[in-house]
C-alpha positions as CSV (number, residue, x, y, z in Angstrom):
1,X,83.2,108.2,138.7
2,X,84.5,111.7,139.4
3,X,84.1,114.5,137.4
4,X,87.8,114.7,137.5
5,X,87.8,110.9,135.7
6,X,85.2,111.6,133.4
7,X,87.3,114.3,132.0
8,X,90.5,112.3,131.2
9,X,88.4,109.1,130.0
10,X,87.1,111.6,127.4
11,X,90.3,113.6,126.5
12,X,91.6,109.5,126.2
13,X,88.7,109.0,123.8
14,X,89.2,112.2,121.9
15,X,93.4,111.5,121.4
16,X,91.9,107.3,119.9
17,X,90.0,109.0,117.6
18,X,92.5,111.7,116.7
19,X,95.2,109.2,116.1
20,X,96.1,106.5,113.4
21,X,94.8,102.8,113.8
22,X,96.6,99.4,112.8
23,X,94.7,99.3,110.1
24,X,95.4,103.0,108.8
25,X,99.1,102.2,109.5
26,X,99.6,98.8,107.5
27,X,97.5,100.0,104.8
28,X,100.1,103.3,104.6
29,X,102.8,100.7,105.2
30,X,101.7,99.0,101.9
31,X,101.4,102.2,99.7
32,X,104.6,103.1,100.5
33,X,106.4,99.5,99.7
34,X,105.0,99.7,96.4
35,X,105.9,103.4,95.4
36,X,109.9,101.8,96.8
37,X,109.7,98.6,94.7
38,X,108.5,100.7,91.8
39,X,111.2,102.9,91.9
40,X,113.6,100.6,92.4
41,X,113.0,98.9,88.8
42,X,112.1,101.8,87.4
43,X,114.7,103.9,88.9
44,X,115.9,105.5,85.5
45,X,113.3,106.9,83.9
46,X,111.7,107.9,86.8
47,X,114.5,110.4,87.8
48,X,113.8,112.8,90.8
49,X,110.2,111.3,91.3
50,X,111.8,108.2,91.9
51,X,114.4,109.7,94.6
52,X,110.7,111.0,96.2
53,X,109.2,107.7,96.0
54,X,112.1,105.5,97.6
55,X,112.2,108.1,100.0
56,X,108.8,107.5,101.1
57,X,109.5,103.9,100.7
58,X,111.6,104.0,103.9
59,X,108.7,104.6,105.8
60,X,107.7,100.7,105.4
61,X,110.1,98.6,107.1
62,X,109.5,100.7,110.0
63,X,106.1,100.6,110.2
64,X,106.0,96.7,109.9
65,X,108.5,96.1,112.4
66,X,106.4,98.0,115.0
67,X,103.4,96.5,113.7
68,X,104.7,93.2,114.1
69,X,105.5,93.5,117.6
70,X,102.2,95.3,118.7
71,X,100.6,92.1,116.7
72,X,102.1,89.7,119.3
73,X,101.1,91.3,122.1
74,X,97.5,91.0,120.6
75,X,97.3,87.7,118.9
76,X,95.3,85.2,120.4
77,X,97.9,82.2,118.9
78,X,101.7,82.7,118.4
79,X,102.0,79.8,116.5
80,X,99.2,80.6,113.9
81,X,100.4,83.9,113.6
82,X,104.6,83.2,113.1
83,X,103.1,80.5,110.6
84,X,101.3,82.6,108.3
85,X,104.5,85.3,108.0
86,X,106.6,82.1,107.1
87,X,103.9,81.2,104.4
88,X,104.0,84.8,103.1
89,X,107.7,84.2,103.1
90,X,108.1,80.8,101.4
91,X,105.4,81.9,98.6
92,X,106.9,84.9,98.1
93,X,110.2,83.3,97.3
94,X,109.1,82.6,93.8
95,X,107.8,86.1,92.6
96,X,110.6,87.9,95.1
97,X,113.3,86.2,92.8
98,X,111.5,87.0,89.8
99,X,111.9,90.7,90.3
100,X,114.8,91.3,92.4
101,X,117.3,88.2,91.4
102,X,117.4,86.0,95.0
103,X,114.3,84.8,97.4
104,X,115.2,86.4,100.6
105,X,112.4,88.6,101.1
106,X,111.2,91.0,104.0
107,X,109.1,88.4,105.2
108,X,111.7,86.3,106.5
109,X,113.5,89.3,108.4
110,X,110.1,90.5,110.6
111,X,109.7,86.1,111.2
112,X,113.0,86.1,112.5
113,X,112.4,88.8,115.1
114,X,109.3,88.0,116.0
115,X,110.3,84.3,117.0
116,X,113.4,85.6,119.1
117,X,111.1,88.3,120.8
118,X,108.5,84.9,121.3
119,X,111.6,82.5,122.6
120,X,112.8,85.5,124.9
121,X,109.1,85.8,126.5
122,X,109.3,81.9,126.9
123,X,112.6,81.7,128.3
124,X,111.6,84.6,130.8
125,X,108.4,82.6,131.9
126,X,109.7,79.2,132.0
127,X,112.9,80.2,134.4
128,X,111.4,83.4,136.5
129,X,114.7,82.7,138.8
130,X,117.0,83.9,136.1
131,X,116.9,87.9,135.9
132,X,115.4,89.3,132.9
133,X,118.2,91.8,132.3
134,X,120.3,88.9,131.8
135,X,117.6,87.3,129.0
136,X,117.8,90.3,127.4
137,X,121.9,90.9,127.3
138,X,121.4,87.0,125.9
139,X,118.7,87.4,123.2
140,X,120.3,90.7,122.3
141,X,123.1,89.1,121.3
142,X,121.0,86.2,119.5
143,X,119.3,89.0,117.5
144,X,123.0,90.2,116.7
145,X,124.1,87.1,115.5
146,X,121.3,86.5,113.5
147,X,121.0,89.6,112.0
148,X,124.5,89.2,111.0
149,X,123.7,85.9,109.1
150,X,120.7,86.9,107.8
151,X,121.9,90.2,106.4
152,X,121.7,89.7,102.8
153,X,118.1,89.2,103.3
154,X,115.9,92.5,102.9
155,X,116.5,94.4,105.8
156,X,118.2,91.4,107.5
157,X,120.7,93.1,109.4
158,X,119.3,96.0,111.0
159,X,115.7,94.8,110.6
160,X,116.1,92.0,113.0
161,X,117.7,94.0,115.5
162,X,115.2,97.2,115.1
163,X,112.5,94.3,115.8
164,X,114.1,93.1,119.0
165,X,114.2,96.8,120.2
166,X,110.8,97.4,119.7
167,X,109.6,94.4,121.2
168,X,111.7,95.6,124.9
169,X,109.9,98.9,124.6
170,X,106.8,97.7,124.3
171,X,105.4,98.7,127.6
172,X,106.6,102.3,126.4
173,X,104.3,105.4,124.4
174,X,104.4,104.6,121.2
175,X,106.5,107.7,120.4
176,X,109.6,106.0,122.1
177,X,108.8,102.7,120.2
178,X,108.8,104.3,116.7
179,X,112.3,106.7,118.3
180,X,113.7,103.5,119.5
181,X,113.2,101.3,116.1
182,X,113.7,103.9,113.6
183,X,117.1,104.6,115.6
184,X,118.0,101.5,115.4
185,X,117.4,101.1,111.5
186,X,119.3,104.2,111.5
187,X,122.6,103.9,113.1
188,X,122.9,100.0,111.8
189,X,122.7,101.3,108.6
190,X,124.9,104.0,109.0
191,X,127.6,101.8,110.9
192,X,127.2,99.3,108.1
193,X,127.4,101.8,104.8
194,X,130.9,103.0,107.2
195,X,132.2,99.4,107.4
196,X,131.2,98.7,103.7
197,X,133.5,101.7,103.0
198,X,130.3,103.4,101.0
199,X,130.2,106.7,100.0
200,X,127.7,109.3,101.5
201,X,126.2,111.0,99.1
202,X,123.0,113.5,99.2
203,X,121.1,111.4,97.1
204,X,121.6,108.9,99.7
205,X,121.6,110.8,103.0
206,X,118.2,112.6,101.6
207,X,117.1,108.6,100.8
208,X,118.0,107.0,104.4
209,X,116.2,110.3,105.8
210,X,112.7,108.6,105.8
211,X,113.5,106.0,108.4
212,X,113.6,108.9,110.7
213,X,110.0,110.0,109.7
214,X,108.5,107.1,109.9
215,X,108.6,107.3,113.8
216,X,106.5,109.9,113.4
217,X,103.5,107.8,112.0
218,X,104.3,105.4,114.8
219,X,104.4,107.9,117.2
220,X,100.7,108.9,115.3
221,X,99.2,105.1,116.6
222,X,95.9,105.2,118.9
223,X,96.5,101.6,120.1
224,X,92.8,100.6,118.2
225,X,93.3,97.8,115.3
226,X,90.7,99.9,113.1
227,X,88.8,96.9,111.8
228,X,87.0,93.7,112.5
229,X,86.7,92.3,109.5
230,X,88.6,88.8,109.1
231,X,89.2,88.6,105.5
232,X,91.1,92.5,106.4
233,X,94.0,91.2,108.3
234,X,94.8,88.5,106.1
235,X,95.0,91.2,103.3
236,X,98.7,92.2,103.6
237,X,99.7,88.7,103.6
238,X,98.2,88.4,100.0
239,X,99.4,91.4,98.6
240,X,102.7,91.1,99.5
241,X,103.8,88.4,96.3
242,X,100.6,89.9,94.6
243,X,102.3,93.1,94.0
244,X,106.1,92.0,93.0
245,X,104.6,89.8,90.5
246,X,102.8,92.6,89.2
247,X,105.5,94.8,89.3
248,X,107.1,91.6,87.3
249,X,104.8,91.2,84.9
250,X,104.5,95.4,83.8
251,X,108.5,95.3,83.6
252,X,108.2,91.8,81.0
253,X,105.2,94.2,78.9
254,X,107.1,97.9,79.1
């Protein structure tokens, strides 16, 4: 190896370190869901802390929906790993209800992409004669359609399409990853608060605001999952309904 090489497999070593693993992410993705879920039912008395704290909250979605993609392109078993999401969404139902008033949780939304990203990879594999451009115009417009009929779930509408965009960049830095799936979020959001005739008002604008930020801790990522501990990644999975039905149970006590 030249000294040449040596150099830039150490300034690559240097920028892993530097940066934000997996790990770091999701568990940042997790603070941040519950300061937003707090806030949300605790919205009044919290007053301008809890404008702060749903700010941060948009940092989550975000970060999961990138997560989620950079898991498939790691996981050893597709089926294993869509399977537990959809458990984590069906258990969830219960407590996800509880607090908010209907079962269609987050959990759902990042299954939905991850299985058309999964079918498009298939259908790409199975029948290499077909052109992948015209996979993607096809499963774009699958991802449309069922964003569109899963939107009252959380994050259903633009979070299914912000997955699907991820997963094409995925060969891509990780800056234009978190660029192309915050925009996303963004300008379906935006395009549907227009069509829903809702107002824009600085409380909101300053709210939506931390979608766009959020591709900066994306753009922060190293590429290293941070930790080899099994019991680890099955965390997130657990505290998911863990927290709502604590958030539950503090709101039947205060």
């Amino acid at each position: 190896m030249s000294k040449k090489e040596k150099k830039a497999k150490i300034r690559h070593i240097q920028l892993e370190e530097k940066g934000m693993t997996a790990y770091e992410l999701k568990f940042l993705a997790m603070f941040t869901m519950v300061l937003d879920h707090v806030a949300y039912i605790y919205w009044r008395p919290l007053g301008g802390t809890g404008q702060i704290m749903r700010f941060l909250g948009r940092f989550t979605f975000p970060l999961m929906a990138f997560l989620i993609t950079e898991g498939l392109r790691h996981t050893r078993n597709r089926a294993v790993y869509v399977s537990r999401i959809l458990i984590c969404a069906l258990v969830s139902m219960i407590p996800y209800k509880m607090l908010f008033g209907e079962p269609y949780n987050v959990m759902f939304t990042l299954a939905a992409g991850l299985i058309l990203l999964i079918l498009e990879e298939e259908a790409i594999r199975r029948m290499p004669k077909v052109s992948p451009y015209v996979w993607q115009i096809l499963f774009l417009l699958l991802a449309a359609c069922a964003a569109f009929l899963m939107r009252e779930f959380d994050w259903g509408l633009p979070g299914i399409l912000a997955i699907y965009v991820t997963g094409q960049l995925k060969h891509r830095p990780y800056w234009i990853q978190g660029i192309g799936c915050c925009s996303t979020l963004l300008i379906v959001t935006i395009i549907r608060r227009l069509w829903e005739h809702s107002a824009f008002t600085p409380q909101y604008c300053f709210f939506i605001s931390g979608i766009a930020v959020a591709a900066i801790w994306i753009a922060l990522y190293n590429g290293r999952r941070g930790t080899d501990r099994k019991y680890q990644k099955y965390a997130f999975y657990a505290f998911y309904p863990m927290h709502i039905l604590l958030i539950w149970v503090s709101l039947q006590l205060f």
